[in-house]
N, C-alpha and C positions, 0 to 999 in steps of 0.2 A: 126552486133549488134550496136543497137547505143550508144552514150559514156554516156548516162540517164539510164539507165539497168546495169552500172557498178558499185557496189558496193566496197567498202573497209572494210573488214573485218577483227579483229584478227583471227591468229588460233584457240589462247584460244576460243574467243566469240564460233566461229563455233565448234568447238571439243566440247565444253561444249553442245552446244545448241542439237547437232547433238546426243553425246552420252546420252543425258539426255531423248530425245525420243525414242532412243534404248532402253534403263535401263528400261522405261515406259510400250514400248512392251514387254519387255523379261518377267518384274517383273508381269503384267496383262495380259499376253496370251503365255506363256507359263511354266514357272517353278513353278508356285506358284497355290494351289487348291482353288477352289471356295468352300466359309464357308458355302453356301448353302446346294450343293450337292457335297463336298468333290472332283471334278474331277479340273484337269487340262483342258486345253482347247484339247490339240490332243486326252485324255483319252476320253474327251462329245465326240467327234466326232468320232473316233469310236464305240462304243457304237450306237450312232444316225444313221451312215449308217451302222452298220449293222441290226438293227431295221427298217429301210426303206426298207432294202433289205430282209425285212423279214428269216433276218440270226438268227435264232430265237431257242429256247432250245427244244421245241415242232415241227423241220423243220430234214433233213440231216445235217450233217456238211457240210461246202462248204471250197474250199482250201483258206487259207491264205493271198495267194497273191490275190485273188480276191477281196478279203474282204479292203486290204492295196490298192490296186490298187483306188478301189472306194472311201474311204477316200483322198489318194493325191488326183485324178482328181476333186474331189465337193469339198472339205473343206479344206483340210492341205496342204498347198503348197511346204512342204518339205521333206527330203529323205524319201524314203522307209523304209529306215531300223531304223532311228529314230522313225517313225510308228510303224515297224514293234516290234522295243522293247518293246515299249509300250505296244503294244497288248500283248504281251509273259507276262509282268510282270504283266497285269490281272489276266492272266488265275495260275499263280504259285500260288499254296497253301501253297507255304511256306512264300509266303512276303504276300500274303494278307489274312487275315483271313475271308471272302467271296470273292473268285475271281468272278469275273463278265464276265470273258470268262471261255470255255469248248475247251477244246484245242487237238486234238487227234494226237498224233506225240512226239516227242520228242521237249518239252517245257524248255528244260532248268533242272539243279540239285542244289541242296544244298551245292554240290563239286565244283557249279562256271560253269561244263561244258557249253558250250554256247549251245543255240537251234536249232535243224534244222534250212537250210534254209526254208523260205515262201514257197516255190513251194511244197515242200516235206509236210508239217501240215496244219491240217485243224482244222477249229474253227467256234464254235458258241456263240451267248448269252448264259451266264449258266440263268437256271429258276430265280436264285434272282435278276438278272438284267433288268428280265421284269419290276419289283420294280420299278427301276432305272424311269424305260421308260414312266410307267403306264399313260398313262390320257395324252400324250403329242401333240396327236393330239386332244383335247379339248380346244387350245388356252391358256394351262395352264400357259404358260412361253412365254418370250418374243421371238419371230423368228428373224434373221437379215439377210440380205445380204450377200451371200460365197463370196470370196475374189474378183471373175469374174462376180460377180448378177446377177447367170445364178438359184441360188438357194439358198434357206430358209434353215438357221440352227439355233438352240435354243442357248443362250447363256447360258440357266443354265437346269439341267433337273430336272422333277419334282421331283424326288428322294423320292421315301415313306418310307425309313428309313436313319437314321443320319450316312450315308456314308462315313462323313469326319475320325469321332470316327471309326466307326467300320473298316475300312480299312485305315488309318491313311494316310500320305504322308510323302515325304521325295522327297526336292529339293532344287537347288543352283539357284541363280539367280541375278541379280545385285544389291547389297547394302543389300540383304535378302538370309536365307535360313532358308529351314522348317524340322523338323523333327516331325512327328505326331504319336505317335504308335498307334496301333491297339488296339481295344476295342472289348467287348464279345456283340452282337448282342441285347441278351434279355434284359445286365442288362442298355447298353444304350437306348432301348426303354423306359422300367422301368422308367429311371430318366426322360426321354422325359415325359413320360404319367405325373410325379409326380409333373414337373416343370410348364406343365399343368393346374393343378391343384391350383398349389401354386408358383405365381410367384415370390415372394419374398423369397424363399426358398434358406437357404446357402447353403455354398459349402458342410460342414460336411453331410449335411440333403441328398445332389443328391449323396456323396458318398457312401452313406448307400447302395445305387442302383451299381455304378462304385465302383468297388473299386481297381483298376487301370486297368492297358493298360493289352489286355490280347492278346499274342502273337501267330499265328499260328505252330510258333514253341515250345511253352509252356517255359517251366525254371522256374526258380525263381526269381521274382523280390524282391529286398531287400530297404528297404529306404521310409517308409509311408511318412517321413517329407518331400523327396524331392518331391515325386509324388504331398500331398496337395500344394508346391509351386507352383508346374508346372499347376497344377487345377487352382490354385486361377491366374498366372503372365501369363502362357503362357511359363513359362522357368523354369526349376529342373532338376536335376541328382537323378538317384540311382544306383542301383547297379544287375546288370543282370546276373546270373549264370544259369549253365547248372543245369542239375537234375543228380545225383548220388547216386552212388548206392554202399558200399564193400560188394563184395561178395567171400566168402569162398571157397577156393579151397585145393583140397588134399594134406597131408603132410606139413600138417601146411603155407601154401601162400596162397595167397587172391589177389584178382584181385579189380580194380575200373572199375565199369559198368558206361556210362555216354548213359543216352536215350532221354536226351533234351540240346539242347545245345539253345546259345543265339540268339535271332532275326539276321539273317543276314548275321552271320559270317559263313565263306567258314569250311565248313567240311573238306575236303580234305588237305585245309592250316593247318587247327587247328591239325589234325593226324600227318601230317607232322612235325609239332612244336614241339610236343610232342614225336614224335619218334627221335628228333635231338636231345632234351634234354637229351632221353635216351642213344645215341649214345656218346654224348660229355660228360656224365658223369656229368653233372650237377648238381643232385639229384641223389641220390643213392637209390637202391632199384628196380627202373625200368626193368623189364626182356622182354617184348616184348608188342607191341601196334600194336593192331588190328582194323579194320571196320569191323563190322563183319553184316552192315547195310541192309538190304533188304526190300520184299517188305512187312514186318509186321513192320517196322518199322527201325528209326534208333539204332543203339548200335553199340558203338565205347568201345572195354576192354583192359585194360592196366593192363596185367598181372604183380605182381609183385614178387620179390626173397623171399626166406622162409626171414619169422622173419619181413618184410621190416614194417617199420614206414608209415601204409597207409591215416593214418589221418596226418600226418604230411606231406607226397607225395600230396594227394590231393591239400592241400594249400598250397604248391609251386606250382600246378599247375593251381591254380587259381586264383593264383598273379602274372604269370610268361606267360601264355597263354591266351587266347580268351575263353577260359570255364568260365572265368568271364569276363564281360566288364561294363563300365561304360559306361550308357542308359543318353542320353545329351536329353532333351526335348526340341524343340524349336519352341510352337506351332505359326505357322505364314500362316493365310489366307487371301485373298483379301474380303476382305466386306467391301459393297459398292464401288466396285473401285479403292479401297484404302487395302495395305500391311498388315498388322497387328500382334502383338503379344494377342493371344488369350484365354482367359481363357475355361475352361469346361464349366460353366455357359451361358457363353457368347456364343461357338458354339452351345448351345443345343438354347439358346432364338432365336439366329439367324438362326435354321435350322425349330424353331418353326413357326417364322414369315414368312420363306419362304414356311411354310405347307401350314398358314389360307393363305397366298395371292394364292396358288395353286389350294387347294379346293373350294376358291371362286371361285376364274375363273372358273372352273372345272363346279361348282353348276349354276353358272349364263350361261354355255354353254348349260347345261343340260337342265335349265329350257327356255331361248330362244328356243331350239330344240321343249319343247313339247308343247310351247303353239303355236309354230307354225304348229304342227301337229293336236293340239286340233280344230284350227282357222279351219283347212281341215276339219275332219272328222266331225265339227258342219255342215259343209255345205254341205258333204259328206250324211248326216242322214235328212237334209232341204230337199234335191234335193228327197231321195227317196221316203222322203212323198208327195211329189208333182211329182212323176215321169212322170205321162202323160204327162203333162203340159213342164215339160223339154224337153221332147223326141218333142212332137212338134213344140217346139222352136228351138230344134237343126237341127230338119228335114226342118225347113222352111230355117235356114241359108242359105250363102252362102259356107261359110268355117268354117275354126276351128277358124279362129281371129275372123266371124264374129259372131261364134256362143255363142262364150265367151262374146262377145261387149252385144248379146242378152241377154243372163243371166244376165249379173250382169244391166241391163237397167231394165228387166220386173220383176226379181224376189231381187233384193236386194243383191244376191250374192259382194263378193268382186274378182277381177281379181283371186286371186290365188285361190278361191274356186270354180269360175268359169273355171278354168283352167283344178282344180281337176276332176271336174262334166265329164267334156269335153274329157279326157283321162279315163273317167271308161269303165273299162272292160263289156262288157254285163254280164258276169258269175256271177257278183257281184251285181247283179239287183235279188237277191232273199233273204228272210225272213233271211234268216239264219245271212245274211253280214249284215243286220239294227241289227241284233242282236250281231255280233261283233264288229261295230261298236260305238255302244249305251256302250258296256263292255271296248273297249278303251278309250271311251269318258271319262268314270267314270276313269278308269286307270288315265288319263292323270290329272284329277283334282287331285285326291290323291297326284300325282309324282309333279304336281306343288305347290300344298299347302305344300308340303314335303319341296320343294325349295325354295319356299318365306319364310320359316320359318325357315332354314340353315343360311340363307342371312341376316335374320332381327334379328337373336338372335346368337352372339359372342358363347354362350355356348352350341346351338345345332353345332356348325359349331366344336367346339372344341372334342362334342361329335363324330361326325365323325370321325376326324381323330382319337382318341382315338380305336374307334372302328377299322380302317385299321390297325394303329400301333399294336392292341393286335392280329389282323389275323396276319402280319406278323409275330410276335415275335413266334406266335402257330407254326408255318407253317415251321422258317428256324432258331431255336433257336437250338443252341448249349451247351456241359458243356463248362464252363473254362476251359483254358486249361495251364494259366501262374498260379503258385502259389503266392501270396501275400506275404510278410515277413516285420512285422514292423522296425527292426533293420537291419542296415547293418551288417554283421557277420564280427569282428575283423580279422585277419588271421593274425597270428603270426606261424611265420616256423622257426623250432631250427636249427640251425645250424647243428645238427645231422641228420636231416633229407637228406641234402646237401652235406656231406662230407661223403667219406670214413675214416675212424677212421684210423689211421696207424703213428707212429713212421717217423719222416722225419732230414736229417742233412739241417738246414738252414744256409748259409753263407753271413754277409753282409761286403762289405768289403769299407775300409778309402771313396775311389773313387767313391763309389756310385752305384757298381755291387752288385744284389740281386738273391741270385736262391736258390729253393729247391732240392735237392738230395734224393733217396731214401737210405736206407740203404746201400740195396745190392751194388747201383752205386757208395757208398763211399768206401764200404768195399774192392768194386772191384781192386781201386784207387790206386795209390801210396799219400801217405797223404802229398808232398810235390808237388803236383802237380793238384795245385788245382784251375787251369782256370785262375788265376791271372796275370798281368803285374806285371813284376818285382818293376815299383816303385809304385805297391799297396799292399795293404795289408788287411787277413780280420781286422774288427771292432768285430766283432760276429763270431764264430761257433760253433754250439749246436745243440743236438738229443733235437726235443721238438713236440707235435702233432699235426696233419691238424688241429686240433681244438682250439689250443691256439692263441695267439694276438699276434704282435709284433711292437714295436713301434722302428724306427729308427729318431735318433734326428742329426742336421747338427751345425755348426758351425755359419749359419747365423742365429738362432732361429726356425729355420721351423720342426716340425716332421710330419713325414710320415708312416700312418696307414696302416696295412695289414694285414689280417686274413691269418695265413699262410696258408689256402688250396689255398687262391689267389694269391698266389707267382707261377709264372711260374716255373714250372718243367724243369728241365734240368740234364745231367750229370755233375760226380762231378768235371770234367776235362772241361768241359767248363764256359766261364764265366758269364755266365748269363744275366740275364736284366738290362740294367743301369735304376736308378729312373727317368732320363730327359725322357726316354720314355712315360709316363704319367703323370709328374707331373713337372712342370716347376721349375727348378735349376739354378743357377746363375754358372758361369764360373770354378769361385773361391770356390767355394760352396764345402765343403765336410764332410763327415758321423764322425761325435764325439763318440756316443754310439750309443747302440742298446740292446733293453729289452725285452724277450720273457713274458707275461703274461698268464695264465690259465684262467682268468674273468679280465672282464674291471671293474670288482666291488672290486679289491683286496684295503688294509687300504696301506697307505703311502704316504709320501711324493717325490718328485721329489725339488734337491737343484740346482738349477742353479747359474751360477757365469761368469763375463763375464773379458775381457781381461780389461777393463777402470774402473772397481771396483763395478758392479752393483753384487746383490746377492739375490736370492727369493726363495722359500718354492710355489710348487703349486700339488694339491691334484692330484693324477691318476685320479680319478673320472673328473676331471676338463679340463683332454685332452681326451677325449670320442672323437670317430670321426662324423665327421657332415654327410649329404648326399652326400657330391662331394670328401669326402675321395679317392677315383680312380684316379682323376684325377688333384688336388692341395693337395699344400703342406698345414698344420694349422699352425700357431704361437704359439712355447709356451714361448713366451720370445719377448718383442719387446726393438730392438737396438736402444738407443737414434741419434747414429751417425754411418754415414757408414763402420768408421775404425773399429768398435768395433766387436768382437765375442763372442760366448762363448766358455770356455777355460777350464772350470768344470763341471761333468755332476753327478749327483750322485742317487740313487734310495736308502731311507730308510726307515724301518719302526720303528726307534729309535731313540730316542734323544741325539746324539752325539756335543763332542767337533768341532770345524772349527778351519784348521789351514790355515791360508792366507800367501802366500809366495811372493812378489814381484820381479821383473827382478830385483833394483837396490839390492836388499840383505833384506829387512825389512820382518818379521814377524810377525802374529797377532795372536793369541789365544782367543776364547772365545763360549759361550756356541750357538748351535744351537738353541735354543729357541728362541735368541735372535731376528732369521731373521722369520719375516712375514707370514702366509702361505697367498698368492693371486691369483688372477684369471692367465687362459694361457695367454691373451696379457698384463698382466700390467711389466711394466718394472723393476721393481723391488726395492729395497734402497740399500744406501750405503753401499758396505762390508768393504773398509779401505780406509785409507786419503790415498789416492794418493800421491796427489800433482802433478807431473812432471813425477810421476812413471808409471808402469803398472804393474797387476797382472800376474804373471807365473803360481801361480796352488791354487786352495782352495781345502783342503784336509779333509775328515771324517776321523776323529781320535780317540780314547780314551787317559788315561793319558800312557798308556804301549807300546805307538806308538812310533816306529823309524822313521824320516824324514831324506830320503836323497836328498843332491842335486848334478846336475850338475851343475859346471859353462863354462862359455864364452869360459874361458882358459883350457879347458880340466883338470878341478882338479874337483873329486869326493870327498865331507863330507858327515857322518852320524851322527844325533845327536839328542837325545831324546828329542820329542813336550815339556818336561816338561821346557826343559832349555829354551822356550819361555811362559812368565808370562801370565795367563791367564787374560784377562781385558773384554773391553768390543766392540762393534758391533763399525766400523765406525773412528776406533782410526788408529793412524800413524805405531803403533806398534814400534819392536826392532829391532836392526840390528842384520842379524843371518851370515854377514860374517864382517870380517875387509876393514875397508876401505880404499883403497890403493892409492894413491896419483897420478902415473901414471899407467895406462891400469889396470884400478880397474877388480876385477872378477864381473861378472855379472851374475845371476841365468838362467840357460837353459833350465831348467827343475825340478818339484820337486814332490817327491812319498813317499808311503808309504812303509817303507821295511817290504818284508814279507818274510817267509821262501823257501828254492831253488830258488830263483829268481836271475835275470839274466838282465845284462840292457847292450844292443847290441848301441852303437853307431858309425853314419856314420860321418865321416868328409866330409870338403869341398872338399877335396882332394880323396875323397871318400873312404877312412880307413875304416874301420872298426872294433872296438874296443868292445872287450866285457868287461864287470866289473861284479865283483862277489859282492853287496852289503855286503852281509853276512861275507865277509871275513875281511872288515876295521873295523877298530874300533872306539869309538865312540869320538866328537872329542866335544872342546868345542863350546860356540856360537858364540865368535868372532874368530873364527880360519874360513881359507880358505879351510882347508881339504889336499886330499896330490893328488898328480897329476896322471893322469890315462893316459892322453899322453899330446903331445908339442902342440900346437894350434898355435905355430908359424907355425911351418915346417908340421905338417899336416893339417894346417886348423883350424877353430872352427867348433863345433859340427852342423850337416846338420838338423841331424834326430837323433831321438832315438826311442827303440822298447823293449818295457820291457815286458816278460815271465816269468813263471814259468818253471821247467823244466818236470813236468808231464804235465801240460796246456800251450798248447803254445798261449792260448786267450792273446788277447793283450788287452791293459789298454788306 
């Protein structure tokens, strides 16, 4: 090679150049339909040689692979069996609503099974695919060169009804992909004939005719708004459901009949789905799911348990399964050469224009053909009145060249009527043939004057096709078989529908383990041995139903939603599911409270209060869970700085006093009203002057309330909220211990004394001390209180764990 042949290329350049002529071929000869006559390129070609091979609806069937064989060898240079699919998804009457093959053998199912092999089925044109063919050897359409121009294939076929609509498409291809649904045969001719007519005619006007895609599998299609987008852009959704049916069964249960289900989807998958819901207990009510499909049709029944909520079943299952799907439109054909998204309009004008340029060709073959027949039989009727005279002239020739040269010298003749003359039969030298052909003669004037007046007038040509189009619509029209539906129908599923009803103990505990127990596996239990690591503890344990709410709240702000039938099941001696399994948790991160609710619509407020003095009011209504509830945490409190948490948690539905307790010893009093009610992320305002301090507990209180505390130094005081002045939100407040000059007390803890209650604490040393609140007396505000142990020699306090002694729920 010499060093002038050697170029420098980028990759890019080349990759780019290289893949963009791939893209070119894949997106115009093969994935994408022609807007014309609706086919793909491998779809025209078979159709075309089986039409050559006179593989025809009116022949025997012939096998398969014959049929595939002769398509790759002349036209399709690729696999077999990529053909072979092809062909198979003609012939199925469930993707196309006129298949265009007759297929005998096992074609493929509804269930997905796959098709015989080719050897084994035989196939032919079905009758409406002559349609397809009609007129193709009249020069109606362009021929080109097979890939070897060894032979002529058409690049588009005549197709005498709007093929694209009525048998839709559906394909991937590069930078494009098509989804076309199927249409009802009559009502798109209908809109053909009317567009016709009236070419300015809108879209509302041809939908009067279309009134959408109509599926050989029928359903329901829901959604008029989205279909008129899809009409007018090329692109809409609606909404595709099976057809059902409740029907009544003995002893009070009732079955759901389902006899249409949606374009496409696998029967078999769809039964399956539906028998695992009933299996895993998803929906309740489900007692067995049948096919019970044959060959009167399909029906799939899902029996269900006396009493079961069947309208409420249904719409979980047609929000949860493939009995409803969402129908994505995305008309995309090649016209002219080029990719396109397509309106209804738009394929009907362009399946119009590819008629008249059909029929013309068609008209102008026609009438070449007969006036060149007329040209004959004038000279054919010349010759017989002069027959002597011929026969003499023929007899004197030498030959046939020369007796033709004779004719047309002596008698005016032209070569080809001289030709004619020269090839008559003697048997045709009688009365009878001047007189068939004098009745041709006439024939052929009518059939041409017929044709020049097709040719010269747009509205006889128009009339033609008019005329084909209402044969065929007579001849291969069908009912509807999808139902229409203006609205998409809402589906709201109660929650009862989903859950078994039943009584459950929920336990959530400090650390972040969540499980529900049934009764019996608590009752089974020993009640001190309840799945926990000794340094946890629960936050929550309560009898409350699969049907109620529960909200667990954390100490960085985040809570976490759960309908408790979605709480994993477990026994009550194990420990259940940690929330990091679903919901992203920080290290440090751990469970404050936790609130069972009946409805997310209950009246009250939620008091939040943080360790750095923030405090807010936010409505239940206002921590609803979002869509990703499963799998993150929500904010219902956002932390100014990382050190901060919250440190009070409180749920009320009454307007109580707030008592604020500080580490260094300061108290505050004053009315709740005073704090804000705001959204879940706002951060909240100030509950009391700090300064250098930090908050230990903000307490709901009334004036009859006892506060105790712990301090530093293991000394226990009790002393009534009153002996701290009520004031106002935001203030330094009072000192509620004495202040000590060296190793001051400092607040460890502060609560509400209630009756039987019990406050367990650990030291550093790990003691463990229990105190009987109820037993000290009441002391004043600046007093330290009296000592409950040595915080020298045992430590200061680690932990505390405050009970009642009938409830051992902790606080």
């Amino acid at each position: 090679m010499s060093e002038q042949n050697i170029q420098e290329l980028s990759l890019e350049a080349v990759m780019g150049e290289r893949f963009g002529r791939y893209s070119k071929y894949i997106i115009q000869e093969r994935a994408l339909p022609d807007i014309r006559d609706g086919l793909k390129p491998v779809q025209r070609r078979i159709l075309f040689a089986m039409h050559e091979d006179k593989n025809t609806f009116d022949k025997p069937f012939r096998k398969s692979a014959k049929s595939v064989g002769n398509v790759m060898g002349n036209f399709h240079p690729h696999g077999d069996s990529s053909i072979y699919e092809a062909m198979v998804r003609l012939s199925q009457d469930w993707k196309l609503r006129e298949p265009l093959i007759e297929m005998h053998g096992n074609n493929g199912s509804m269930d997905g099974d796959p098709p015989a092999a080719m050897r084994y089925t035989e196939a032919r044109l079905s009758m409406i695919a002559a349609e397809m063919l009609k007129d193709i050897d009249k020069k109606t359409v362009d021929m080109v060169l097979n890939f070897d121009d060894t032979e002529y294939e058409p690049t588009v076929l005549p197709a005498r009804f709007p093929n694209l609509l009525v048998n839709g498409a559906t394909g991937i291809s590069a930078g494009y992909a098509t989804e076309i649904p199927t249409h009802n045969l009559d009502e798109t001719i209908q809109a053909t004939i009317y567009l016709m007519k009236h070419p300015e005619a809108s879209l509302e006007e041809l939908m009067q005719f279309i009134k959408g895609p109509d599926f050989p599998t029928g359903g329901i299609l829901q959604g008029l708004d989205g279909i008129k987008k899809a009409y007018e852009t090329g692109r809409g959704r609606a909404m595709l459901r099976a057809k059902t049916a409740i029907e009544a069964l003995r002893g009070g249960k009732s079955s759901l009949v389902v006899t249409e289900i949606p374009y496409e989807v696998n029967k078999a998958v769809l039964v399956k789905k539906i028998d695992e819901i009933r299996l895993l207990k998803k929906v309740e009510g489900i007692a067995e799911v049948r096919d019970e499909s044959d060959r009167d049709g399909l029906r799939i029944v899902i029996e269900l348990k006396k009493n079961a909520n069947a309208e409420g079943i249904l719409n979980y299952l047609f929000k949860n399964t493939d009995l409803q799907i969402s129908y994505n439109f995305n008309m995309v054909a090649i016209d002219h050469m080029r990719p396109k998204h397509v309106g209804l309009k738009q394929i009907l004008t362009s399946y119009l224009e590819h008629q008249r340029a059909v029929t013309t060709k068609r008209t102008e073959f026609d009438l070449n053909k007969a006036k060149q027949r007329e040209h004959i039989v004038i000279g054919l009727i010349k010759a017989l009145s002069i027959l002597d005279q011929v026969i003499k002239v023929i007899r004197a020739s030498k030959n046939r060249k020369d007796a033709t040269k004779n004719l047309v010298q002596q008698f005016d003749f032209t070569e080809k009527q001289a030709d004619a003359i020269v090839a008559l039969q003697l048997y045709r030298l009688t009365n009878t043939d001047v007189t068939e052909l004098e009745n041709e003669a006439a024939t052929l004037k009518k059939a041409i004057a017929k044709y020049e007046k097709i040719l010269s007038d747009p509205k006889e040509l128009d009339k033609v096709i008019r005329q084909e189009l209402q044969t065929i619509a007579k001849k291969y029209a069908s009912p509807r078989k999808t139902e229409i539906q203006a609205k998409i129908a809402s589906l709201k599923i109660e929650t009862e529908v989903l859950v078994a009803q039943e009584d459950v103990i929920v336990q959530i505990s400090r650390e972040g383990y969540v499980k529900r127990s049934s009764l019996r596996s608590f009752n089974a239990s020993d009640a001190n041995d309840n799945g926990l690591r000794e340094d946890d503890e629960p936050v929550l344990q309560t009898t409350v139903n699969t049907l109620d709410h529960l909200f667990i709240f954390t100490n960085k702000g985040n809570v976490i939603y759960r309908p408790v039938h979605e709480i994993t099941e477990a026994r009550f001696k194990d420990t259940g599911e940690h929330l990091s399994q679903t919901v992203g948790l920080d290290v440090d991160e751990r469970v404050i409270f936790a609130k069972v609710f009946k409805s997310l619509d209950e009246p009250g407020n939620f008091v939040f209060a943080t360790k750095e003095g923030f405090i807010k009011q936010t409505a239940l209504v206002d921590l609803k869970p979002g869509r990703t509830y499963k799998s993150r945490a929500s904010r219902y409190i956002t932390l100014k700085t990382p050190t901060d948490e919250v440190i009070s948690l409180y749920y009320t539905t009454e307007n109580k006093q707030l008592v604020c307790v500080s580490y260094n010893g300061y108290g505050l009093r004053y009315d709740l009203a005073e704090v804000p009610t705001t959204g879940a992320r706002a951060a909240g305002v100030k509950c009391m002057d700090l300064r250098d301090d930090t908050l230990v507990a903000v307490l709901l209180a009334d004036e009859q309330s006892a506060l105790g505390l712990l301090t530093t130094r293991g000394s226990f005081k009790k002393m009534k909220v009153t002996e701290i002045p009520m004031t106002s939100r935001a203030r330094r407040g009072v000192q509620i211990l004495r202040e000590l000059k060296s190793k001051p007390h400092r607040v460890f803890t502060a609560f509400l004394i209630v009756p039987d209650q019990r406050l367990e604490v650990t030291t550093e040393t790990e003691k463990v001390i229990t105190v009987e609140p109820n037993a000290h007396n009441f002391n004043e505000r600046y007093s330290n209180g009296s000592y409950v142990f040595d915080a020298k020699t045992e430590g200061e306090p680690q932990n505390i764990r405050l009970y009642t002694l009938e409830n051992t729920e902790t606080e």
